[in-house]
C-alpha positions as CSV (number, residue, x, y, z in Angstrom):
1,X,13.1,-4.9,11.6
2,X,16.9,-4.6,11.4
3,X,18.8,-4.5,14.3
4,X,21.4,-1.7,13.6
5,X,25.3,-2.3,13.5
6,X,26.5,-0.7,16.4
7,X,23.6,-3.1,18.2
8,X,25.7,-6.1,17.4
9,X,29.0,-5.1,17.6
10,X,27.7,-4.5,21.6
11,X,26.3,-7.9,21.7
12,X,29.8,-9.3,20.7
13,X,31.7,-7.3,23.3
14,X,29.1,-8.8,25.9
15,X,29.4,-12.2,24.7
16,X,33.9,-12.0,24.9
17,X,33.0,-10.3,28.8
18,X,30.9,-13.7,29.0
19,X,33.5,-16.0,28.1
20,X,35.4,-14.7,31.2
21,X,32.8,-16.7,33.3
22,X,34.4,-20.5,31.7
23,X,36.4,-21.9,33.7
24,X,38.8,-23.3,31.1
25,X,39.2,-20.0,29.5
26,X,40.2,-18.6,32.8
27,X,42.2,-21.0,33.8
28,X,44.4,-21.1,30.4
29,X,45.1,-17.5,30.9
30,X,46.5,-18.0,34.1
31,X,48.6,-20.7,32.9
32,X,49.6,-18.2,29.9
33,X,49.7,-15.2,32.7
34,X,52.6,-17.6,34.3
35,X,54.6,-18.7,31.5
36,X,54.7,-15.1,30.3
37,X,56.0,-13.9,33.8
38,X,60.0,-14.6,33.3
39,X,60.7,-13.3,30.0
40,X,57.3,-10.4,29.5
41,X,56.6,-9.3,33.0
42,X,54.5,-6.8,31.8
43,X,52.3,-8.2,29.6
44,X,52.2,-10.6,32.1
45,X,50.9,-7.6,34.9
46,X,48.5,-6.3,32.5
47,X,46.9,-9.4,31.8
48,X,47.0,-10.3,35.8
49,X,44.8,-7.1,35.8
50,X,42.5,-7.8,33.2
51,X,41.6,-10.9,35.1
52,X,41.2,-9.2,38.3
53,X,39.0,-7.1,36.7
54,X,37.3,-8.9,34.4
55,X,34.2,-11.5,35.6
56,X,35.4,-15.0,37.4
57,X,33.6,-17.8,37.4
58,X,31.6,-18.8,40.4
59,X,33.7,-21.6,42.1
60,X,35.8,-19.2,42.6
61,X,34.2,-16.0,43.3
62,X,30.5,-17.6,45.2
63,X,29.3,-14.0,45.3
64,X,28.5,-11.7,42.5
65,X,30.3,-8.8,42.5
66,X,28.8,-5.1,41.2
67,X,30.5,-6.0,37.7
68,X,28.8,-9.0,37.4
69,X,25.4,-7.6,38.2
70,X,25.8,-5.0,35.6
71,X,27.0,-8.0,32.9
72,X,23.7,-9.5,34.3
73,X,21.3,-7.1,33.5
74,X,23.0,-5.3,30.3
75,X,22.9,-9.0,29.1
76,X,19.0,-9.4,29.7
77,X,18.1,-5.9,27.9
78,X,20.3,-6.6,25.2
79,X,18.6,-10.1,24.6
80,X,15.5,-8.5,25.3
81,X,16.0,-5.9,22.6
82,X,17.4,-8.4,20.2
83,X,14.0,-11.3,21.2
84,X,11.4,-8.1,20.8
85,X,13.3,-7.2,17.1
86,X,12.7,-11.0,15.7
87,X,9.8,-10.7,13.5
88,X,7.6,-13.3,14.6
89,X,7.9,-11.6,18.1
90,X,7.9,-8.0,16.9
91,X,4.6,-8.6,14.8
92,X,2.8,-9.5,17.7
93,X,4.4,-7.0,20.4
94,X,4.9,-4.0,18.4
95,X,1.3,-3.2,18.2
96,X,0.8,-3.7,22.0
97,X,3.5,-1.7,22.8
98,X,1.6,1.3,20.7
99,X,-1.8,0.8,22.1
100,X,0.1,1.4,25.5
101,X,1.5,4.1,24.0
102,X,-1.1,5.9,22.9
103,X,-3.3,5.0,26.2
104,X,-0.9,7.0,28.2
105,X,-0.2,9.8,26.1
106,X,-4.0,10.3,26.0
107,X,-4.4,9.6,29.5
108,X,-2.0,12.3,30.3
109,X,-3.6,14.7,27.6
110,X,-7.0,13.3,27.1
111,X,-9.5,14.3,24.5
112,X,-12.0,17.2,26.3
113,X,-13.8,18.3,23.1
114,X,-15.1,16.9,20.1
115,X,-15.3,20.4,18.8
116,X,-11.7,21.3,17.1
117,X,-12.6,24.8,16.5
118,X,-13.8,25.5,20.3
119,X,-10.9,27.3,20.6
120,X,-9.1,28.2,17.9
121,X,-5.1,29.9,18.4
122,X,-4.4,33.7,17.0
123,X,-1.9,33.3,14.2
124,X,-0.1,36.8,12.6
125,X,-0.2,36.2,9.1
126,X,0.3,38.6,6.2
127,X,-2.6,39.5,4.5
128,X,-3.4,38.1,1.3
129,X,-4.1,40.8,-0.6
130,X,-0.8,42.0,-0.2
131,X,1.1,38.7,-1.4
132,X,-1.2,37.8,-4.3
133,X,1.7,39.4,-6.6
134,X,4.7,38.2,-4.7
135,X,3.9,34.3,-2.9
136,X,2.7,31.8,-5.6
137,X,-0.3,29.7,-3.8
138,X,0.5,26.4,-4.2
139,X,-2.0,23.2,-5.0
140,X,-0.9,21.0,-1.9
141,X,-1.9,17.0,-2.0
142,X,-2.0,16.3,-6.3
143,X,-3.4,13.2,-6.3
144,X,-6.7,14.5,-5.1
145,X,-8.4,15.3,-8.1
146,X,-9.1,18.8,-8.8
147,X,-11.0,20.2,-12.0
148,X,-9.2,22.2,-14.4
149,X,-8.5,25.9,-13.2
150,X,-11.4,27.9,-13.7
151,X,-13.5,30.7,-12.0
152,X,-15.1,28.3,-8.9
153,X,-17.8,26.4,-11.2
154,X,-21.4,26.3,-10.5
155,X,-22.2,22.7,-11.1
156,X,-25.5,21.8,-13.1
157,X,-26.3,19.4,-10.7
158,X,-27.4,15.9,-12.0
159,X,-30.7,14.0,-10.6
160,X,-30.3,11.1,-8.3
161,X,-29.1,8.2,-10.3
162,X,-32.1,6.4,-12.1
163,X,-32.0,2.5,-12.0
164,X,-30.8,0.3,-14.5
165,X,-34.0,-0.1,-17.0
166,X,-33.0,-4.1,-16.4
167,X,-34.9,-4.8,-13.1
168,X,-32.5,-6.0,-10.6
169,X,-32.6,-9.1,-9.4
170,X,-33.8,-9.7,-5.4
171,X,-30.7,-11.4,-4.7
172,X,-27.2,-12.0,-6.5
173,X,-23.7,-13.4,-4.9
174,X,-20.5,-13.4,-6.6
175,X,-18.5,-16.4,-6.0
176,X,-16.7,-17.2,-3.0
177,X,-13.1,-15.5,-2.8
178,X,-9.9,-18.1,-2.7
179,X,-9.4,-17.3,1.0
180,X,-10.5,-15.3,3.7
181,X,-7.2,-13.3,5.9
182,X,-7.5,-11.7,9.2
183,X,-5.9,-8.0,8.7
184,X,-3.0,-7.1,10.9
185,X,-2.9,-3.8,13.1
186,X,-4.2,-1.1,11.2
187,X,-4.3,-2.9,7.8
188,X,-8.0,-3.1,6.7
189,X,-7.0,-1.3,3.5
190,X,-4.4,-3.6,1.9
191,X,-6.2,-6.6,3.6
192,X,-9.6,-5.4,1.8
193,X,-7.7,-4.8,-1.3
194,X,-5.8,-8.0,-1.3
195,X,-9.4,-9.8,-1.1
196,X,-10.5,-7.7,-3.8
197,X,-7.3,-8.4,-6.0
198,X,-7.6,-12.3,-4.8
199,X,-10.8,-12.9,-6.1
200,X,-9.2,-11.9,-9.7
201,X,-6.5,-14.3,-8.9
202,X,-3.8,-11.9,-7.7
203,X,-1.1,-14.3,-5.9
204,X,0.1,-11.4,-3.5
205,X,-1.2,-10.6,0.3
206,X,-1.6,-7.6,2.1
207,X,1.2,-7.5,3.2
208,X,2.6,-7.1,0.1
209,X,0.3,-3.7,-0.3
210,X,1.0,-2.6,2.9
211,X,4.7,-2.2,2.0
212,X,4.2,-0.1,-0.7
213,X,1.3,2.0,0.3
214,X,1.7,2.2,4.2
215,X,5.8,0.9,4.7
216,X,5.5,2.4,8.5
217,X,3.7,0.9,11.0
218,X,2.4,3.6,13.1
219,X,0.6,4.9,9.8
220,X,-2.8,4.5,10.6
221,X,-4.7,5.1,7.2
222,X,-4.5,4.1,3.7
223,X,-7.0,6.7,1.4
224,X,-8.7,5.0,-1.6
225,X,-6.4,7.0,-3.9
226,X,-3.4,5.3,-2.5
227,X,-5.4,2.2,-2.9
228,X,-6.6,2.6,-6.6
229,X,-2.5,3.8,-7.0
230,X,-1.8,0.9,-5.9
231,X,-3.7,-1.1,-8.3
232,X,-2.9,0.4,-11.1
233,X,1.0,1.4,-10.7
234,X,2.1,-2.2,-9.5
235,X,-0.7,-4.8,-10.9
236,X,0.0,-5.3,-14.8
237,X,-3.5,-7.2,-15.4
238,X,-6.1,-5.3,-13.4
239,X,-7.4,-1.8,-13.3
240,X,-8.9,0.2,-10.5
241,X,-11.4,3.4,-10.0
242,X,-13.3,5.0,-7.1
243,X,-16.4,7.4,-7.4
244,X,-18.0,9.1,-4.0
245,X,-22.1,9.5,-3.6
246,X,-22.8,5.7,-4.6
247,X,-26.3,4.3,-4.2
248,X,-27.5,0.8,-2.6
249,X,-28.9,0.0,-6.4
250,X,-25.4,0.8,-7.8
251,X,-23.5,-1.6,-5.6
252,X,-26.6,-3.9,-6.5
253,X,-26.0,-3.6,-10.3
254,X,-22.1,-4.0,-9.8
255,X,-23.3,-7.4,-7.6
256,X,-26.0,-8.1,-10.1
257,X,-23.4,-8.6,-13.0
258,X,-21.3,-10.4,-11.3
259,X,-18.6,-7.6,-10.0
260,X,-18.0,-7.2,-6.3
261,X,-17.0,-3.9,-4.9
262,X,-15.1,-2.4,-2.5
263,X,-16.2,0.5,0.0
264,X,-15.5,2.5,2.8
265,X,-17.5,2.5,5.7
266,X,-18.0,3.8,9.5
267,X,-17.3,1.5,12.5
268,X,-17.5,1.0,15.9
269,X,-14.5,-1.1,17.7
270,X,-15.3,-3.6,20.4
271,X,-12.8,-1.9,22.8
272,X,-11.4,1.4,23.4
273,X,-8.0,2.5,22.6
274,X,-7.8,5.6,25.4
275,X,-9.8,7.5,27.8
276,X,-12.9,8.7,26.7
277,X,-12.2,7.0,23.5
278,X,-15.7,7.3,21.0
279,X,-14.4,3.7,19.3
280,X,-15.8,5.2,15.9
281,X,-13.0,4.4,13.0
282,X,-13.0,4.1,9.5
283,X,-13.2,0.4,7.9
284,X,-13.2,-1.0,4.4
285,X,-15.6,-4.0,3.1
286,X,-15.4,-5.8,0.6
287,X,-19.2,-6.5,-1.0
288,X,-19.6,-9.7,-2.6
289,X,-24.0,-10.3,-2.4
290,X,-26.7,-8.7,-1.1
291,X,-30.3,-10.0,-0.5
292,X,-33.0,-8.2,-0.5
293,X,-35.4,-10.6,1.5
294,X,-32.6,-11.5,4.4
295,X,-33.8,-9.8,7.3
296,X,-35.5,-6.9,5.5
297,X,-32.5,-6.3,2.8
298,X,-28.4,-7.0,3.3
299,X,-25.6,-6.9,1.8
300,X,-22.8,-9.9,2.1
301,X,-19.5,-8.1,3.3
302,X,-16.1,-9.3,3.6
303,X,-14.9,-8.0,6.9
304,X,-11.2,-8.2,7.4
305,X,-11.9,-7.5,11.1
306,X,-14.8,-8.7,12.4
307,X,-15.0,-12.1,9.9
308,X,-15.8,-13.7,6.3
309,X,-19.7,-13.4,5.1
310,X,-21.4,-11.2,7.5
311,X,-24.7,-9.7,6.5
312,X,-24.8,-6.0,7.5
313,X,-28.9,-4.3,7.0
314,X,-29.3,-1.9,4.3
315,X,-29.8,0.7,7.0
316,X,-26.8,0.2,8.5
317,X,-24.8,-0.2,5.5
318,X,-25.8,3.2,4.1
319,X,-25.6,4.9,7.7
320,X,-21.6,4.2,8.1
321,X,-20.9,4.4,4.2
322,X,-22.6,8.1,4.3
323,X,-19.5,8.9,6.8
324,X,-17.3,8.5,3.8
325,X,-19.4,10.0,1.3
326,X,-20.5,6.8,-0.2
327,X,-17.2,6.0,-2.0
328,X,-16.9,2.4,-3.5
329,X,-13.8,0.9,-5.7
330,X,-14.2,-1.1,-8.4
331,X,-11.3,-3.5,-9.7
332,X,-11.5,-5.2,-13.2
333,X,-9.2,-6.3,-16.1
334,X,-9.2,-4.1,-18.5
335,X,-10.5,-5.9,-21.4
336,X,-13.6,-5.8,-18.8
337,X,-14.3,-2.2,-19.4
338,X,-16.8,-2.2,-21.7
339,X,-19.0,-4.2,-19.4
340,X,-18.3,-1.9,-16.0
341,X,-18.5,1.9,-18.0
342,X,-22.3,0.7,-18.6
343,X,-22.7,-0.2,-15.0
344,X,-21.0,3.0,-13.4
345,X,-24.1,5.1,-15.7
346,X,-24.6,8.9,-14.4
347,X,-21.0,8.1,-12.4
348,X,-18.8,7.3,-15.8
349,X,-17.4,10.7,-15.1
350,X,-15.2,11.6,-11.8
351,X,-16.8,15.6,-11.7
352,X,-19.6,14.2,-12.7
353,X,-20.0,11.1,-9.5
354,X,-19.2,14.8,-7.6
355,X,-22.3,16.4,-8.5
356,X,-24.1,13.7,-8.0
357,X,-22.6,13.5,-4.0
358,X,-23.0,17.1,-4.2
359,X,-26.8,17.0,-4.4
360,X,-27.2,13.8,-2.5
361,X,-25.3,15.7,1.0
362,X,-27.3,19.2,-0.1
363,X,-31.0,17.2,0.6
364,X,-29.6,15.2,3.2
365,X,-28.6,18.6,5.2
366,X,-32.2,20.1,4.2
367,X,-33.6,16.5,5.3
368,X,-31.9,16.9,8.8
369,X,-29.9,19.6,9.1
370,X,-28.9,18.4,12.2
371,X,-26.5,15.3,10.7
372,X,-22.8,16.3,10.7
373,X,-21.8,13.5,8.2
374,X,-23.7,15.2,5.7
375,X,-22.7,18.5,6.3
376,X,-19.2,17.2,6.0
377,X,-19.9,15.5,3.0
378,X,-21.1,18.5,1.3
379,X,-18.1,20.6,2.5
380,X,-15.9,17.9,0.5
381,X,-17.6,18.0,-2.6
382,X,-17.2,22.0,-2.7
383,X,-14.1,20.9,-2.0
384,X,-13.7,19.7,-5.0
385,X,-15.3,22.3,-7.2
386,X,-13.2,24.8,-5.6
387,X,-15.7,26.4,-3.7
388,X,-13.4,26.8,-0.8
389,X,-15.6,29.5,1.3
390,X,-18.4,27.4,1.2
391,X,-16.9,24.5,2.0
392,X,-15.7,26.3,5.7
393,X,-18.7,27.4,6.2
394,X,-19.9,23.1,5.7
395,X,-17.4,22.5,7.8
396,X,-17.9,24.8,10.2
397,X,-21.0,23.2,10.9
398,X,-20.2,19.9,10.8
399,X,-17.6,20.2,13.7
400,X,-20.2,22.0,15.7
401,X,-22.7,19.1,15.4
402,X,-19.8,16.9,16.7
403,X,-17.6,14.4,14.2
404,X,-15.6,11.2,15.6
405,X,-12.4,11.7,17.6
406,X,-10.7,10.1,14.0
407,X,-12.7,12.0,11.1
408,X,-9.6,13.7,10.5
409,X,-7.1,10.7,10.6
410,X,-9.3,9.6,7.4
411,X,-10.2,12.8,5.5
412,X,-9.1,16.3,5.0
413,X,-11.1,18.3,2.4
414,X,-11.1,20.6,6.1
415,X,-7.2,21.1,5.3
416,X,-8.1,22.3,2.0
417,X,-10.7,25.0,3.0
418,X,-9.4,26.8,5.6
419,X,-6.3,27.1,3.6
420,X,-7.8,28.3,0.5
421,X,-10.1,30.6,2.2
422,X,-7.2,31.6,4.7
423,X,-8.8,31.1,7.9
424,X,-5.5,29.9,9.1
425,X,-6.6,29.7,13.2
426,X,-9.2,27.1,11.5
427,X,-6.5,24.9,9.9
428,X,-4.2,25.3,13.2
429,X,-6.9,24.0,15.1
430,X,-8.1,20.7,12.9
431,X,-4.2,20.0,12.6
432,X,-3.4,20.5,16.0
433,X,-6.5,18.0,16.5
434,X,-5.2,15.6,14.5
435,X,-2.0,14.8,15.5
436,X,-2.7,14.8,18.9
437,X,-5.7,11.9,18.1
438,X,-2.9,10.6,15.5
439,X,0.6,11.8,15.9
440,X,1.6,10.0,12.9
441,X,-0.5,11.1,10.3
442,X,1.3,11.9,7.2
443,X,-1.4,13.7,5.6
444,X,-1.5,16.2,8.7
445,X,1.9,16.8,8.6
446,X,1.7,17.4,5.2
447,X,-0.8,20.0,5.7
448,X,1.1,21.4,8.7
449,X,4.3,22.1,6.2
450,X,1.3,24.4,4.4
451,X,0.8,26.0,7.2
452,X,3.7,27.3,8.1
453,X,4.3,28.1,4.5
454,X,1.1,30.1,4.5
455,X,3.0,31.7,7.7
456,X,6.4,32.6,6.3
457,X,8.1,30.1,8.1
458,X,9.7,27.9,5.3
459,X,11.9,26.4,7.8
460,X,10.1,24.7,10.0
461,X,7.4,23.7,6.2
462,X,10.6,21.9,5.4
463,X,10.6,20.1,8.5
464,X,6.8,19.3,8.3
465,X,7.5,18.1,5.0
466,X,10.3,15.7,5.7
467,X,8.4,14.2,9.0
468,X,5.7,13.5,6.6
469,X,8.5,11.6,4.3
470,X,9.8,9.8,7.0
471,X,6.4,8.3,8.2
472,X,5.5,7.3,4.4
473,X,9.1,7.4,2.1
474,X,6.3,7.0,-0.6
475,X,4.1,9.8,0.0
476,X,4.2,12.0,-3.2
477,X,2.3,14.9,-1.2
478,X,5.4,15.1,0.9
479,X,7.8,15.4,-2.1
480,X,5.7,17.7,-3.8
481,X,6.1,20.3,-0.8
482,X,9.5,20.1,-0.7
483,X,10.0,20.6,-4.4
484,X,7.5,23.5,-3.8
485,X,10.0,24.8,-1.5
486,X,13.6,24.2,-3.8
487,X,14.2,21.4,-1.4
488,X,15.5,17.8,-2.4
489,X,13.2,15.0,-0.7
């Protein structure tokens, strides 16, 4: 954090006011006041003024007068200020400073319904039918992959992934990573990463991720595209790749031959963060083992939160990765790739990893059609095939069953739908939502730019656009609306 100019250029005029309190510089300007008298008389006056103005020093003057009190306490707050903007201070008071923040803000307008859509605003909107010739529709967020444009596919759904013909092994560990780093605020997805990147030998730290991929520090989430970006834009020697609807004997294989893998999971935090607060978030983990006879089946997670080597059930594991539609990350060198294309199987293929989720949230609705993490799931993968009518109708359900307070800090196939299947009240509601659980979301103001676009207010899209630029200078989503819009980011 850099203090500003203007910030010290007031800290010097304070510190000259201070010198006004030594007695020897006082008491040579009275000597100067004197010898000035006979031949300048009026500098001497005005500089007789200036002392009689300016602060004394206490022999002198044994009670503070109201100019000295204000030198007092503009003095404190400016040291104050200046103490809370040294980084070793800052790091550790910033974040405290937000939770307080944010536990007021929701105190004052707290949380009342899990359900977004309870009550959803009228918007005027033109019909659009009757812009299809004259508004271009554009393709918001471009680094979420997208098929190429076709009539909205029907997918020939794949089976379930069949096992490896190789028997896996009943227990496999990868060795031990170099070090193990508690994440700062908000940073499980560089700190994750950095593990990940670590264990190959990477010399960097998260913090070195965190610049690039999440520079402000009221950003709360880091997607795995960033992530993977990340990997592959700014590490010469390794290579990166996510898939969604993993299995337990996929991460097993991965383990198996001797690769570890990264995921995103569910979790619960130890405190809450407002009133009412569900303490659900989303987490990555870093998987280096698993054992299949430790307490009925584990795997052996990195937790940049809650510790090195914990063993989390294979119940639990798959009950908090199905909130993120299984995804995992795999990191490797390239010259690896002929070993990990084997191991991905059905899931060499992006689209293909899709169908697969695809199926796996379909049965999982028909299994219990009364879990919202798997209706949500299957609303993302339409998502993805374009199916953007079905997907809101997913969706629809899913927020009626009841999602965590931050589903949408983390994903935002919802932002897609509604706005592809213009049901514009819909994405009002999810946005408004979503900044007020987290005001500085990029990704919702991003979508919000959309919005108004989608209204015929390019204005106030432009403004949208460049909050979501100021909260991430990096965000290519953000640039790619104002481009959209003939604007220069």
């Amino acid at each position: 954090m850099v203090l500003p100019m203007l910030f010290w250029l007031w800290l010097l005029l304070l510190a000259l006011w201070g010198l006004g309190y030594w007695p020897w510089l006082r008491n040579g300007l009275v000597r100067l006041q004197k010898r000035l008298l006979p031949k300048h008389p009026r500098l001497a006056l005005w500089l007789g003024r200036m002392l009689q103005l300016g602060p004394s020093p206490l022999y002198l003057n044994p009670r503070l007068r109201y100019r000295d009190w204000l030198y007092l306490s503009l003095s404190l707050a400016t040291l104050s200020m200046a103490l809370y903007a040294w980084p070793p201070v800052h790091s550790r008071l910033a974040w405290r400073m937000e939770i307080a923040r944010t536990w007021l803000r929701m105190a004052l307008d707290p949380v009342e319904n899990t359900n977004p859509l309870a009550a959803r605003p009228t918007l005027a909107f033109v019909s659009p039918t009757a812009t299809a010739s004259a508004t271009p529709s554009p393709t918001p967020l471009p680094h979420t992959p997208t098929p190429t444009p076709q009539a909205s596919p029907t997918p020939t759904l794949s089976p379930t992934p069949t096992p490896s013909p190789t028997p896996l092994p009943s227990r496999a560990q990868v060795p031990p990573m170099p070090r193990w780093t508690p994440q700062t605020v908000n940073n499980c997805g560089p700190a994750t990463l950095a593990f990940y990147l670590q264990w190959w030998g990477w010399k960097g730290t998260q913090d070195d991720i965190a610049r690039i991929v999440r520079p402000y520090l009221r950003d709360r989430n880091v997607n795995v595209e960033e992530l993977v970006a990340y990997v592959n834009e700014h590490v010469p020697n390794l290579r990166a790749l996510f898939r969604v609807g993993g299995t337990l004997d996929v991460l097993k294989g991965f383990l198996a031959a001797g690769y570890p893998v990264m995921v995103e999971t569910g979790m619960h935090l130890d405190r809450g963060y407002w009133p009412n607060d569900d303490r659900w978030a989303g987490h990555y983990l870093f998987v280096t083992g698993y054992d299949d006879n430790h307490e009925g089946g584990a795997f052996l997670v990195q937790d940049s939160y809650y510790g090195p080597d914990r063993w989390v059930p294979y119940d639990t594991f798959d009950e908090d990765w199905k909130a993120f539609n299984r995804v995992f990350i795999v990191v490797y060198p390239p010259e690896h790739e002929p070993r990990i294309l084997p191991l991905l199987g059905p899931y060499r293929r992006f689209e293909d990893s899709r169908k697969i989720a695809l199926e796996q949230a379909r049965r999982e609705t028909e299994h219990n059609p009364e879990d919202a993490f798997a209706w949500f799931n299957l609303g993302s993968n339409l998502v993805y095939f374009e199916r953007w009518s079905e997907a809101a109708q997913a969706y629809d359900r899913a927020f009626a069953l009841g999602l965590p307070q931050r589903m949408l800090r983390y994903q935002f196939g919802p932002f897609f739908a509604y706005f592809h299947s213009w049901q514009l009240d819909k994405l009002q509601a999810i946005l408004d939502y979503a900044l007020k659980i987290t005001p500085e979301s990029e990704e919702a103001w991003v979508w919000k730019g959309w919005l108004y676009y989608r209204l015929g207010q390019p204005d106030k899209a432009v403004e949208a656009f460049r909050k979501a630029l100021e909260i991430n200078p990096n965000s290519r989503d953000a640039r790619y609306g104002l481009q959209f819009l003939g604007q220069s980011p």
